[in-house]
C-alpha positions as a Markdown table, in Angstrom:
| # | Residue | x | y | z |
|---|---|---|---|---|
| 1 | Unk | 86.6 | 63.7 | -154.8 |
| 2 | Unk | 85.4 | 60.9 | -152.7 |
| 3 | Unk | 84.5 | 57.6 | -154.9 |
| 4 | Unk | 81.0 | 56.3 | -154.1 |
| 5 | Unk | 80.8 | 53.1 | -151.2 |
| 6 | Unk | 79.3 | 50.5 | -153.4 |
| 7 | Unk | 82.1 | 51.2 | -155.9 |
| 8 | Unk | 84.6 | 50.4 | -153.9 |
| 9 | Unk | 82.6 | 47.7 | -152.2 |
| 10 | Unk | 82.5 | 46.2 | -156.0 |
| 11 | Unk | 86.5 | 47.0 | -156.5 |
| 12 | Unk | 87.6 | 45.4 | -153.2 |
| 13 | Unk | 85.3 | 42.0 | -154.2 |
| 14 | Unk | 86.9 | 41.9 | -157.4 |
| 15 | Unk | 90.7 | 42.6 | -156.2 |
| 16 | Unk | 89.7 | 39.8 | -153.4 |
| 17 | Unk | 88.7 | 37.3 | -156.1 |
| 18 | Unk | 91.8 | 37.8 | -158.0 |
| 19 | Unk | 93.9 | 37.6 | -154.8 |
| 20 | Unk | 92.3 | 34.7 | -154.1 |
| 21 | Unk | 92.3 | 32.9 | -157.3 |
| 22 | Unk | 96.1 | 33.7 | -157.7 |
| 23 | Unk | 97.3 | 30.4 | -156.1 |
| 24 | Unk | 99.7 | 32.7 | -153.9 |
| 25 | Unk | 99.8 | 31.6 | -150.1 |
| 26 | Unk | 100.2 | 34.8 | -148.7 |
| 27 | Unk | 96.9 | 35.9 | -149.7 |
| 28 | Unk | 95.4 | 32.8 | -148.1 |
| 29 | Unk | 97.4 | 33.9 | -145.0 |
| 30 | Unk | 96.2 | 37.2 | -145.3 |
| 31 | Unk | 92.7 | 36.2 | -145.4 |
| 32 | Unk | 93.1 | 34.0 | -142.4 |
| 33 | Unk | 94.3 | 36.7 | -139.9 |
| 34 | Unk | 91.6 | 39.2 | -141.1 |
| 35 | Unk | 88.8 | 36.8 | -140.5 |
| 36 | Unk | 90.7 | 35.7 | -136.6 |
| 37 | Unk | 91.2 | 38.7 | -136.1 |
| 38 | Unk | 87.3 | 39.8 | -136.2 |
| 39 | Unk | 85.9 | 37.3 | -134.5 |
| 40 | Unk | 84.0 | 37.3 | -131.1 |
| 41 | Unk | 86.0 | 37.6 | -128.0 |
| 42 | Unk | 86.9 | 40.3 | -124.9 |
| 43 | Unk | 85.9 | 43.0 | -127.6 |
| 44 | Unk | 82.9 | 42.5 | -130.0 |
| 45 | Unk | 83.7 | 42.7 | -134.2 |
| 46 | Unk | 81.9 | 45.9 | -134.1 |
| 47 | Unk | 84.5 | 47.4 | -131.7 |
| 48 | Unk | 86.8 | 45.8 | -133.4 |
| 49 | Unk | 85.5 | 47.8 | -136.6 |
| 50 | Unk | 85.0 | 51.0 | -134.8 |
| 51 | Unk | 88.3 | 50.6 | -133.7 |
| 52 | Unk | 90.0 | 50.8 | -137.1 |
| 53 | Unk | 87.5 | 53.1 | -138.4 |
| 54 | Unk | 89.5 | 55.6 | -135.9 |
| 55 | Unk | 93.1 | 54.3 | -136.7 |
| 56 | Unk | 92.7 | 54.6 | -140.3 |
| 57 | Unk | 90.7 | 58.6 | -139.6 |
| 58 | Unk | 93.4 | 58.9 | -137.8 |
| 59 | Unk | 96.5 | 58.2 | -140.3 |
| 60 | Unk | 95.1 | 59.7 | -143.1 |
| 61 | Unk | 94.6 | 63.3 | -141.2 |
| 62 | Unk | 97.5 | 63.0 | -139.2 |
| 63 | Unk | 99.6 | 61.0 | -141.3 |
């Protein structure tokens, strides 16, 4: 049932490459909001991961 972490750790580098390598802005965008969006401020990135650890706990048993 559940697919093993370094799998999808490999999947999710591979699907970033492509994204990347794709010439298309919006994954450029994309890329640039994530990596804002983690770094130090009022809340440390490992909140900020903990954080969405809940949200997405949340949505898929609540969803």
């Amino acid at each position: 049932m559940f697919i093993d972490t370094d799998e999808i750790r490999r999947l999710r580098q591979k699907y970033y490459l492509q994204m990347q390598q794709s010439g298309i802005k919006t994954f450029q965008d994309m890329d640039k909001i994530e990596m804002e969006s983690l770094e130090g401020g009022e809340l440390a990135q490992k909140y900020k991961e903990l954080i969405a650890l809940g949200i997405s706990i949340s949505n898929a048993c609540y969803g």
